[in-house]
Biopython code that builds the backbone (N, CA, C, O; Angstrom):
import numpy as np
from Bio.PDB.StructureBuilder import StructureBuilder

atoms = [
    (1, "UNK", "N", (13.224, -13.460, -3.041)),
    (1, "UNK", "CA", (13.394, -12.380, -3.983)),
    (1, "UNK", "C", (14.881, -12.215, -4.277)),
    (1, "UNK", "O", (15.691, -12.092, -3.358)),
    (2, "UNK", "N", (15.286, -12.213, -5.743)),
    (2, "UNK", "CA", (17.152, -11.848, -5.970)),
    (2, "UNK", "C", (16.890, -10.401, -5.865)),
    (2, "UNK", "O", (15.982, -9.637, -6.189)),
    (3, "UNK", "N", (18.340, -10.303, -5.137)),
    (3, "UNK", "CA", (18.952, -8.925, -5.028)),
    (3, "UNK", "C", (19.073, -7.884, -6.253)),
    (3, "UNK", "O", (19.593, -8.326, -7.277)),
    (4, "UNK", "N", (18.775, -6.956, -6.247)),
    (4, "UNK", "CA", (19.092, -6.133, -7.231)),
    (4, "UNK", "C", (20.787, -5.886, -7.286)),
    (4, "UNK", "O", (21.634, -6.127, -6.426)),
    (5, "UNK", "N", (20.888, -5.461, -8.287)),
    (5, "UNK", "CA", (22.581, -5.100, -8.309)),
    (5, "UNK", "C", (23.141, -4.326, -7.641)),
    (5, "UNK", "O", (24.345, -4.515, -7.467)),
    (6, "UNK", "N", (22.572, -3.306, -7.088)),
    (6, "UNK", "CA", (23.109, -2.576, -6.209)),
    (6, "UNK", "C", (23.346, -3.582, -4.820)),
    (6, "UNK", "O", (24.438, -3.572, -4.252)),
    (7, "UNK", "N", (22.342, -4.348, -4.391)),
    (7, "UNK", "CA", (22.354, -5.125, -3.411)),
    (7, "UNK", "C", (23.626, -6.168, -3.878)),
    (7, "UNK", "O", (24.522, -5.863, -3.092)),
    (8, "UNK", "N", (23.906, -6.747, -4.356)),
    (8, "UNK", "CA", (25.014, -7.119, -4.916)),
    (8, "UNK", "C", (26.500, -6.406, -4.704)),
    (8, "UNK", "O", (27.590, -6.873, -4.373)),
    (9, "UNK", "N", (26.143, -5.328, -4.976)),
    (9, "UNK", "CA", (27.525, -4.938, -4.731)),
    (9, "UNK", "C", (27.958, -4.728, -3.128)),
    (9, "UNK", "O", (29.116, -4.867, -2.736)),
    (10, "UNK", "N", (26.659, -4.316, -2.138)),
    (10, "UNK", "CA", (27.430, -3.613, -1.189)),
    (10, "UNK", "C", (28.206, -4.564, -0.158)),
    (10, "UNK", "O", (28.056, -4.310, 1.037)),
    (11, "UNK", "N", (28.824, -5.378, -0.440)),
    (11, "UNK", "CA", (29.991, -5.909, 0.198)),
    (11, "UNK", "C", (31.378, -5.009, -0.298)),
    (11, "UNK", "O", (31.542, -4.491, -1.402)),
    (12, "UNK", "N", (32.403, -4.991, 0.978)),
    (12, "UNK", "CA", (33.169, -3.951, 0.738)),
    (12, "UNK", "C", (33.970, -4.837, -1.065)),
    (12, "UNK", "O", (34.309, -4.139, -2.021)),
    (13, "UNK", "N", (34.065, -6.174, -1.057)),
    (13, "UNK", "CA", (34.570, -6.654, -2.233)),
    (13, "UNK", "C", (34.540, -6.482, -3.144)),
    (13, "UNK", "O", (35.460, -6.554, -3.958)),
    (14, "UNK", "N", (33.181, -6.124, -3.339)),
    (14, "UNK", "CA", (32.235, -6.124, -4.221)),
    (14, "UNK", "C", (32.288, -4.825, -5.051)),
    (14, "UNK", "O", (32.309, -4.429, -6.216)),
    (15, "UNK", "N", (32.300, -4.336, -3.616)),
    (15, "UNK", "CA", (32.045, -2.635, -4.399)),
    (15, "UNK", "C", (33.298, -2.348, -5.072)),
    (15, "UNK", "O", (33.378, -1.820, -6.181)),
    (16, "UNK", "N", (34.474, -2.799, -4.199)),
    (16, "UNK", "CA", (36.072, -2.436, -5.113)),
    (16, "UNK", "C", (36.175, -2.698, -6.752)),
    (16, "UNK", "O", (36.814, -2.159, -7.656)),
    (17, "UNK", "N", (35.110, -3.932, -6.672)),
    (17, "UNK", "CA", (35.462, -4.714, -8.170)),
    (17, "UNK", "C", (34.384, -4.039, -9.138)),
    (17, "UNK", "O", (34.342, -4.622, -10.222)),
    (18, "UNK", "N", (33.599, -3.081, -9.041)),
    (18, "UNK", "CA", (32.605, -2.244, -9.790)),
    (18, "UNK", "C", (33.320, -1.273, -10.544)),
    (18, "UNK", "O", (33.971, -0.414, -9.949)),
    (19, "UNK", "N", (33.267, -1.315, -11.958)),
    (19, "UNK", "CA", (33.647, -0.501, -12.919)),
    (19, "UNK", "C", (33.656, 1.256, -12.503)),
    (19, "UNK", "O", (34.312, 2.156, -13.029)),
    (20, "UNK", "N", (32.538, 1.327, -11.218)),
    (20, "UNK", "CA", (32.224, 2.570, -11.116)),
    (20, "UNK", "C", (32.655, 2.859, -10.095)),
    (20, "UNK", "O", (32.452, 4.019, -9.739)),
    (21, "UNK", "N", (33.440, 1.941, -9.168)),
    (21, "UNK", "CA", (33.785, 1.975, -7.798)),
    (21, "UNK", "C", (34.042, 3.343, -7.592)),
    (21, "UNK", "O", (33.319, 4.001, -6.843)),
    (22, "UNK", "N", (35.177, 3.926, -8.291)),
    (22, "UNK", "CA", (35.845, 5.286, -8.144)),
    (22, "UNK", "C", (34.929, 6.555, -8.419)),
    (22, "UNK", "O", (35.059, 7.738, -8.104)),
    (23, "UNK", "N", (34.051, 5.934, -9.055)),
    (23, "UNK", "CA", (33.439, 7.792, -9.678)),
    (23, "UNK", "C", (32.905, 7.988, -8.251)),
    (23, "UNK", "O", (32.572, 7.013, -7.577)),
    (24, "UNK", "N", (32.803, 9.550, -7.680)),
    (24, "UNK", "CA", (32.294, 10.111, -6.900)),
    (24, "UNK", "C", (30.941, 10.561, -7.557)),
    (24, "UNK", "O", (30.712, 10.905, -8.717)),
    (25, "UNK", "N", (29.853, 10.422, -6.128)),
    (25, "UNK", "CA", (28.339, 10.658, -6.524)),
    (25, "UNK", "C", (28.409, 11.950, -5.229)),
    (25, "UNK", "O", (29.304, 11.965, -4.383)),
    (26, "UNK", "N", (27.335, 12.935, -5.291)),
    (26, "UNK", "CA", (26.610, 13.455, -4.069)),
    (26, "UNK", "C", (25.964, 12.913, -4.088)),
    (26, "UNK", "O", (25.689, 12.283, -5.109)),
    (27, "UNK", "N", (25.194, 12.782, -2.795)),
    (27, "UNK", "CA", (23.910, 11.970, -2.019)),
    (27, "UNK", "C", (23.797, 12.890, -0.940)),
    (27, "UNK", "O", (24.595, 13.607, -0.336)),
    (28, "UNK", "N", (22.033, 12.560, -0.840)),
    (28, "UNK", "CA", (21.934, 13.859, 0.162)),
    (28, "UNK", "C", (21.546, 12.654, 1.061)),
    (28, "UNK", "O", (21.185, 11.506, 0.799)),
    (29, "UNK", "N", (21.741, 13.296, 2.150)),
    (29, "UNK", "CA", (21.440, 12.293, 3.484)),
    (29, "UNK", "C", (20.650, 13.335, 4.676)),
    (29, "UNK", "O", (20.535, 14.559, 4.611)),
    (30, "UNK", "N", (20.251, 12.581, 5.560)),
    (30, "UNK", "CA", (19.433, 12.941, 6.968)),
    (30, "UNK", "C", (20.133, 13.037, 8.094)),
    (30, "UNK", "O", (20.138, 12.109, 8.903)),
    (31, "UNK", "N", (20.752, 14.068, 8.274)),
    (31, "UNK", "CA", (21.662, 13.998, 9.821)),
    (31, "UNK", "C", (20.727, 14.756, 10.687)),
    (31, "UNK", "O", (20.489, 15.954, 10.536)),
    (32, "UNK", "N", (20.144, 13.902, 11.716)),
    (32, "UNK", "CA", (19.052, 14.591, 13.050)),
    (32, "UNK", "C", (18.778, 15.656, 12.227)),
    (32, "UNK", "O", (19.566, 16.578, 12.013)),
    (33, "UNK", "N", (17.683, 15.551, 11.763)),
    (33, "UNK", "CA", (16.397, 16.127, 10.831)),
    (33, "UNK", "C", (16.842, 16.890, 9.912)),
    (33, "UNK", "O", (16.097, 17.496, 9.142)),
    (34, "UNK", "N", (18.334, 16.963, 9.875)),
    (34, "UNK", "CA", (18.656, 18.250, 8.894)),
    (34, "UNK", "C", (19.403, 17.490, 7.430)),
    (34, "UNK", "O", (20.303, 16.666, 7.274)),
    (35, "UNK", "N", (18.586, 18.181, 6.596)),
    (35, "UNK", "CA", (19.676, 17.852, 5.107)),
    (35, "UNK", "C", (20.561, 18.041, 4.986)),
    (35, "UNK", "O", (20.853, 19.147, 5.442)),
    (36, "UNK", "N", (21.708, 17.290, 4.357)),
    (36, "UNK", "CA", (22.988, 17.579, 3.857)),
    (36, "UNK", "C", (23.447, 16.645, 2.627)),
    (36, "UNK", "O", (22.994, 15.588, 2.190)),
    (37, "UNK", "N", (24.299, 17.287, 2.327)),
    (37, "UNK", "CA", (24.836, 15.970, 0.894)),
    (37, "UNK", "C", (26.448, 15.873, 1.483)),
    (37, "UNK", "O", (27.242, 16.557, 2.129)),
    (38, "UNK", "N", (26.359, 14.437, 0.752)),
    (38, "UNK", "CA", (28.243, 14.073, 0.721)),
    (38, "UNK", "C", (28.559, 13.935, -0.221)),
    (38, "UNK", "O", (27.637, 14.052, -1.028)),
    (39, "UNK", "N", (29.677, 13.674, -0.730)),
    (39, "UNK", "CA", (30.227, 13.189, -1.808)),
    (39, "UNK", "C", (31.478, 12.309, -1.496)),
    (39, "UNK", "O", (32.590, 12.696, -1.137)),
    (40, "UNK", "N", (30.994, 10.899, -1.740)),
    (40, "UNK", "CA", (31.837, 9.855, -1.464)),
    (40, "UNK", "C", (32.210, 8.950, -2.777)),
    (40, "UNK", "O", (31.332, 8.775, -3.622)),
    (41, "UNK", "N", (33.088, 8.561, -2.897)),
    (41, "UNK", "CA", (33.253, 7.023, -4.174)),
    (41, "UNK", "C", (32.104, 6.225, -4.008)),
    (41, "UNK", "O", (31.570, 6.082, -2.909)),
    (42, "UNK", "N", (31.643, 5.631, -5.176)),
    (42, "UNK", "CA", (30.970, 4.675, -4.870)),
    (42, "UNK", "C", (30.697, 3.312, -4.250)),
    (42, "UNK", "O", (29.757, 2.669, -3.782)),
    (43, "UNK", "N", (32.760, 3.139, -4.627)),
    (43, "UNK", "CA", (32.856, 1.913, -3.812)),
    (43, "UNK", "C", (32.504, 1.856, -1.993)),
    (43, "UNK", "O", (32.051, 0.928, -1.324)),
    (44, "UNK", "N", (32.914, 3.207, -1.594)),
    (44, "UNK", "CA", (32.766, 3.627, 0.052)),
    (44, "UNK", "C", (31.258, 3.653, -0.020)),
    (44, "UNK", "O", (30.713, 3.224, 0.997)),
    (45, "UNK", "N", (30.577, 4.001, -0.848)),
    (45, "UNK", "CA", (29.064, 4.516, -0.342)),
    (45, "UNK", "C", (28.734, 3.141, 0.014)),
    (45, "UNK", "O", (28.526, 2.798, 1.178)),
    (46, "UNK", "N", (28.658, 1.955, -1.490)),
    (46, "UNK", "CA", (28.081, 0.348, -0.919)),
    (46, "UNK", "C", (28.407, -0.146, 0.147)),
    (46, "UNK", "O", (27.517, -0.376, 0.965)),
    (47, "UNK", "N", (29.805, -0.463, 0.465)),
    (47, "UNK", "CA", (30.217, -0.605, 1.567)),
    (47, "UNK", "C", (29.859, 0.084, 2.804)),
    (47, "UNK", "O", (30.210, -0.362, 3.896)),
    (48, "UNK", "N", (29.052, 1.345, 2.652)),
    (48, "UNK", "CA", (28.733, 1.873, 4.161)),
    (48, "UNK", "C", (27.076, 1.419, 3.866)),
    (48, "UNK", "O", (26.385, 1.980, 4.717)),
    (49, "UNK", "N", (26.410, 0.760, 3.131)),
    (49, "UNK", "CA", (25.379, 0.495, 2.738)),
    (49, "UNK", "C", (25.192, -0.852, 3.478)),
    (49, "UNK", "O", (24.350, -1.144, 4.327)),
    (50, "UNK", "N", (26.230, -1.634, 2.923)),
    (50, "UNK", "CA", (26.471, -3.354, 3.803)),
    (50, "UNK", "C", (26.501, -2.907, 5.027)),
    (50, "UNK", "O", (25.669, -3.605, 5.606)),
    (51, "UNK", "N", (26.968, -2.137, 5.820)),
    (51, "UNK", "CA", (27.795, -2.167, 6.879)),
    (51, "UNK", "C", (26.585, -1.954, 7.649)),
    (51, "UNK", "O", (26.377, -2.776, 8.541)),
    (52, "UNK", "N", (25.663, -0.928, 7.472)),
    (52, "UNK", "CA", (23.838, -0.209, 7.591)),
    (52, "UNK", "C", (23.446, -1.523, 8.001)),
    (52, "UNK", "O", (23.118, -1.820, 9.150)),
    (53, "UNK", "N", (23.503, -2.488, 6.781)),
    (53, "UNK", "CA", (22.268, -3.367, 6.732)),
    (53, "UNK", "C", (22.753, -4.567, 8.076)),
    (53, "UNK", "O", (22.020, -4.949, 8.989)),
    (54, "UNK", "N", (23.995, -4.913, 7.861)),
    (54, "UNK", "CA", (24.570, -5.403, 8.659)),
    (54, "UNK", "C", (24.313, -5.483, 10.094)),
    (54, "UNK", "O", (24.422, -6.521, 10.747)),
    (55, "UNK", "N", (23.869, -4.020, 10.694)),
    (55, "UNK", "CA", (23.860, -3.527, 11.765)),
    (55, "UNK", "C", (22.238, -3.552, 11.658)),
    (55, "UNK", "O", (21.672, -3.962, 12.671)),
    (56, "UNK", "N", (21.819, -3.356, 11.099)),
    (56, "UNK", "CA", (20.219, -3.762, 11.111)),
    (56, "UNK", "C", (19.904, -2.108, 11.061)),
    (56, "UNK", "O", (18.793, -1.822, 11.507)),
    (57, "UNK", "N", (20.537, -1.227, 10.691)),
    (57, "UNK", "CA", (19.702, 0.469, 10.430)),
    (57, "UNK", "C", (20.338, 0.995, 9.068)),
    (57, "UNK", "O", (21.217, 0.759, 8.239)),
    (58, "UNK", "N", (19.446, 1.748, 9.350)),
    (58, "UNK", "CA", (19.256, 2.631, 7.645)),
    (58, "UNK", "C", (20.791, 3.099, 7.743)),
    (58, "UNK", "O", (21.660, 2.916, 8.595)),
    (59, "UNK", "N", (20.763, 3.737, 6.590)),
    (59, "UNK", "CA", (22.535, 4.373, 6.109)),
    (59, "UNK", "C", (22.395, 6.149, 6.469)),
    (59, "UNK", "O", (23.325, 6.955, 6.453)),
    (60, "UNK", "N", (20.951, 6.429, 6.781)),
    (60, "UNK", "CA", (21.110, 7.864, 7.533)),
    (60, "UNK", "C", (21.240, 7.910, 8.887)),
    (60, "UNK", "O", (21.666, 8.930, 9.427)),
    (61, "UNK", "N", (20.837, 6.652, 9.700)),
    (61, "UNK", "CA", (21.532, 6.503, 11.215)),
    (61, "UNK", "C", (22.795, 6.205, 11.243)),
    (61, "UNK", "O", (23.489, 6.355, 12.248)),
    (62, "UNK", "N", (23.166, 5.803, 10.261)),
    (62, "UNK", "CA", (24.724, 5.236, 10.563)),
    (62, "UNK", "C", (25.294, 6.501, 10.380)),
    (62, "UNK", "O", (25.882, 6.872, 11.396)),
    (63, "UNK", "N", (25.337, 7.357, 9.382)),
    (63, "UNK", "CA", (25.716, 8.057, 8.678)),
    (63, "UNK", "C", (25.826, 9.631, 10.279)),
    (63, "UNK", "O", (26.700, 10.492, 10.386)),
    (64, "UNK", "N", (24.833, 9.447, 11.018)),
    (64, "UNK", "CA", (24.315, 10.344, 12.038)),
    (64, "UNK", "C", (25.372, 10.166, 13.275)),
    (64, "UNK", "O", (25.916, 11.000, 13.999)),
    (65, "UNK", "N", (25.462, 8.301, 13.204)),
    (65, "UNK", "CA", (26.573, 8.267, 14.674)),
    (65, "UNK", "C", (28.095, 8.654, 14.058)),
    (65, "UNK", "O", (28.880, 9.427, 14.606)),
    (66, "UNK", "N", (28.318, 7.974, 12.855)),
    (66, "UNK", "CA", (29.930, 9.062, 12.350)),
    (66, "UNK", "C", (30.030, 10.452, 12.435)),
    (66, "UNK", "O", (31.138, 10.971, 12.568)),
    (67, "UNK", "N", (28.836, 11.230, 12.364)),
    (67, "UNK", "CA", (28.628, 12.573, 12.289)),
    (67, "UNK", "C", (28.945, 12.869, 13.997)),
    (67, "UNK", "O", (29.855, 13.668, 14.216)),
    (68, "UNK", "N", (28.494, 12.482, 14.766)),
    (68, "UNK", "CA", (28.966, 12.471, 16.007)),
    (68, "UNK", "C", (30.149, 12.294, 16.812)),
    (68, "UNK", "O", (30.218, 12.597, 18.003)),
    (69, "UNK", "N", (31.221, 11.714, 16.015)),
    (69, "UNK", "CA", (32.301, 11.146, 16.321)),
    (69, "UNK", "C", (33.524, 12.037, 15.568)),
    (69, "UNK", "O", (34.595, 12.368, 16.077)),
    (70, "UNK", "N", (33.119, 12.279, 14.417)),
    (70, "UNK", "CA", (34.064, 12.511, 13.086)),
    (70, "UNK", "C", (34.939, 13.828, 14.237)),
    (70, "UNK", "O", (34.681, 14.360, 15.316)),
    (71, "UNK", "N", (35.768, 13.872, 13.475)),
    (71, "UNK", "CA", (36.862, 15.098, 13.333)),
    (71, "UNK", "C", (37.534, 15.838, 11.820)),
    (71, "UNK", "O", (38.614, 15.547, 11.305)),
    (72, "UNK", "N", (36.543, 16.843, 11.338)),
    (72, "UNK", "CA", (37.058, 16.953, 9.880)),
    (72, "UNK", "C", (35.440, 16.403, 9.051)),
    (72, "UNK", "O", (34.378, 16.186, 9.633)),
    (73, "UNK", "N", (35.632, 16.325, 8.024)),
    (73, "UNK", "CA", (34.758, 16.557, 6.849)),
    (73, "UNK", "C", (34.166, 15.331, 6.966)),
    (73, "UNK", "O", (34.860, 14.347, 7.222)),
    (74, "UNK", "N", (32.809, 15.237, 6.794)),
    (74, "UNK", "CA", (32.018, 14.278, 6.595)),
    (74, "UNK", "C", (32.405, 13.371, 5.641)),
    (74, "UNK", "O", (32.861, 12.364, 6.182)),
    (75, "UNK", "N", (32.410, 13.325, 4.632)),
    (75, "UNK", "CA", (32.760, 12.366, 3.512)),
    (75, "UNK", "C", (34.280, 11.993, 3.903)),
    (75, "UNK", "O", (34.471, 10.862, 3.456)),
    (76, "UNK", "N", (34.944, 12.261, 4.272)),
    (76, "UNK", "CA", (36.564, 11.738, 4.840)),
    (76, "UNK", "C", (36.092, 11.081, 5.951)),
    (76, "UNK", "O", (36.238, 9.859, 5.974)),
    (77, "UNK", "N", (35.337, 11.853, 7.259)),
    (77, "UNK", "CA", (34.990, 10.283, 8.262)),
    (77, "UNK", "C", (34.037, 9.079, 7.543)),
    (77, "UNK", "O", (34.258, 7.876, 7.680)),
    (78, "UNK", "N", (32.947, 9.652, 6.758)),
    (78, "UNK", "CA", (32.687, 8.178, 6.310)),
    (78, "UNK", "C", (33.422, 7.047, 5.498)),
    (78, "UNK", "O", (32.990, 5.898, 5.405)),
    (79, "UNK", "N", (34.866, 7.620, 4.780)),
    (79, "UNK", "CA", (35.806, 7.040, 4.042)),
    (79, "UNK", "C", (36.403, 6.287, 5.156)),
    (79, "UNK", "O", (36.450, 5.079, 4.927)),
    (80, "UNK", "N", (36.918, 6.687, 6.402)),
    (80, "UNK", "CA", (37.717, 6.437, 7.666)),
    (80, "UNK", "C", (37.028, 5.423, 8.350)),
    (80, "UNK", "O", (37.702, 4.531, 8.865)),
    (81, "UNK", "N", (35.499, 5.395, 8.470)),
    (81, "UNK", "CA", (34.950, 4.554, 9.175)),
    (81, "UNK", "C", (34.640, 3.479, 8.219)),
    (81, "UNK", "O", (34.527, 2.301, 8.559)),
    (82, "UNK", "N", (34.519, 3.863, 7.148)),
    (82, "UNK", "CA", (34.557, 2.174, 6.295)),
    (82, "UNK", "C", (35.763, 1.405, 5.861)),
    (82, "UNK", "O", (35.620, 0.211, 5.596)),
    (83, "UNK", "N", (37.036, 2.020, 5.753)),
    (83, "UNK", "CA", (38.344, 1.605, 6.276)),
    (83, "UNK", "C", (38.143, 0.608, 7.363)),
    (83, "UNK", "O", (38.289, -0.614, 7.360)),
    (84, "UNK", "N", (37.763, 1.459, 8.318)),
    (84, "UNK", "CA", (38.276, 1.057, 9.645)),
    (84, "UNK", "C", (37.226, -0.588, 9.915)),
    (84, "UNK", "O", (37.575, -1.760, 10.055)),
    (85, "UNK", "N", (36.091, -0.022, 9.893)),
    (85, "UNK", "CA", (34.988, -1.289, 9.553)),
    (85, "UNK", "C", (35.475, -2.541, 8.697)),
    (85, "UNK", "O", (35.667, -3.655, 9.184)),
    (86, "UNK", "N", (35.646, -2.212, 7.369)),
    (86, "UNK", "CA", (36.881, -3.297, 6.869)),
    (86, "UNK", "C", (38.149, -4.236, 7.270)),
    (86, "UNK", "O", (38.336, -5.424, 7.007)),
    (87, "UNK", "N", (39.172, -3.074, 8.180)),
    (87, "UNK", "CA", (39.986, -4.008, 8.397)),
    (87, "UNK", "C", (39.669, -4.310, 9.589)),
    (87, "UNK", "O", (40.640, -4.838, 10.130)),
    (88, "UNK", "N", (38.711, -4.232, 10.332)),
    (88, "UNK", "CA", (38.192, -5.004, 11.767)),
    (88, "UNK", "C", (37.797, -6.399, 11.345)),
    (88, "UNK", "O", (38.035, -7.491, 11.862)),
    (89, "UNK", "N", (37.085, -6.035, 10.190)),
    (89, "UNK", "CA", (36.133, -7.561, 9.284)),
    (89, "UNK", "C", (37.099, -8.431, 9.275)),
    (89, "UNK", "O", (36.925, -9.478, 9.897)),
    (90, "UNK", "N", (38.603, -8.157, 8.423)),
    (90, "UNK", "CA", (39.715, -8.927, 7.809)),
    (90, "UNK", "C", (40.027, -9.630, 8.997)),
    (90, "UNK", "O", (39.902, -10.851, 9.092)),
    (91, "UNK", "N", (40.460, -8.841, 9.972)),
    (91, "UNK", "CA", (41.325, -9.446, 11.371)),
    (91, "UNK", "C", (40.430, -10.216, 12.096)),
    (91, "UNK", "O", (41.030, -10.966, 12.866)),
    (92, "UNK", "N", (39.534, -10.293, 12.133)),
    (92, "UNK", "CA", (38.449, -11.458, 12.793)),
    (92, "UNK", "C", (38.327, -12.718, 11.249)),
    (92, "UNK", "O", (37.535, -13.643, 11.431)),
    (93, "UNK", "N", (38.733, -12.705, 10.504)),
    (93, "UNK", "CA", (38.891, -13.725, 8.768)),
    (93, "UNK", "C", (39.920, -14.555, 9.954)),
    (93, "UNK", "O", (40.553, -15.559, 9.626)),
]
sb = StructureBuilder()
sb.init_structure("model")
sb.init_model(0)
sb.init_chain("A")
sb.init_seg("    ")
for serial, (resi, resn, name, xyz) in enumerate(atoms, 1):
    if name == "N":
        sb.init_residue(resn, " ", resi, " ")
    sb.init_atom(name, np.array(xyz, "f"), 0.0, 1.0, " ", f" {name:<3s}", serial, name[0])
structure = sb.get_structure()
């Protein structure tokens, strides 16, 4: 089966080079049973999307262990942890 385009993009590369990279979306997400929304770039959202699939879990578990860790605003640790996820990727290149 080909990837849809969204599947396409979510490499962190990928997502940089998307016309839409920059616009900010809300998305509501599942943190331990409770609703919430973020509002991240789009390029950060794909990229925490790859990073999900990568790891073999959904983007509301991932999204649950940053929530656990963070210091400060949700959408800034998920910006921080896909940074950080990135240049771990580069330095093992």
């Amino acid at each position: 089966m080909k990837p849809d385009k969204e599947d396409d993009m979510n490499s962190p590369e990928a997502a940089l080079l998307s016309p839409d990279a920059g616009d900010i979306q809300k998305r509501s997400v599942v943190i331990a049973g409770h609703r919430t929304s973020i509002s991240v770039e789009n390029a950060f959202w794909r990229a925490l999307l790859g990073i999900a699939r990568a790891r073999g879990v959904s983007a509301n578990r991932l999204i649950t262990e940053i929530d656990r860790s963070r210091k400060g605003n949700l959408s800034s640790a998920i910006r921080l942890f896909v940074l950080a996820e990135t240049m771990k990727a580069a330095n093992r290149s």
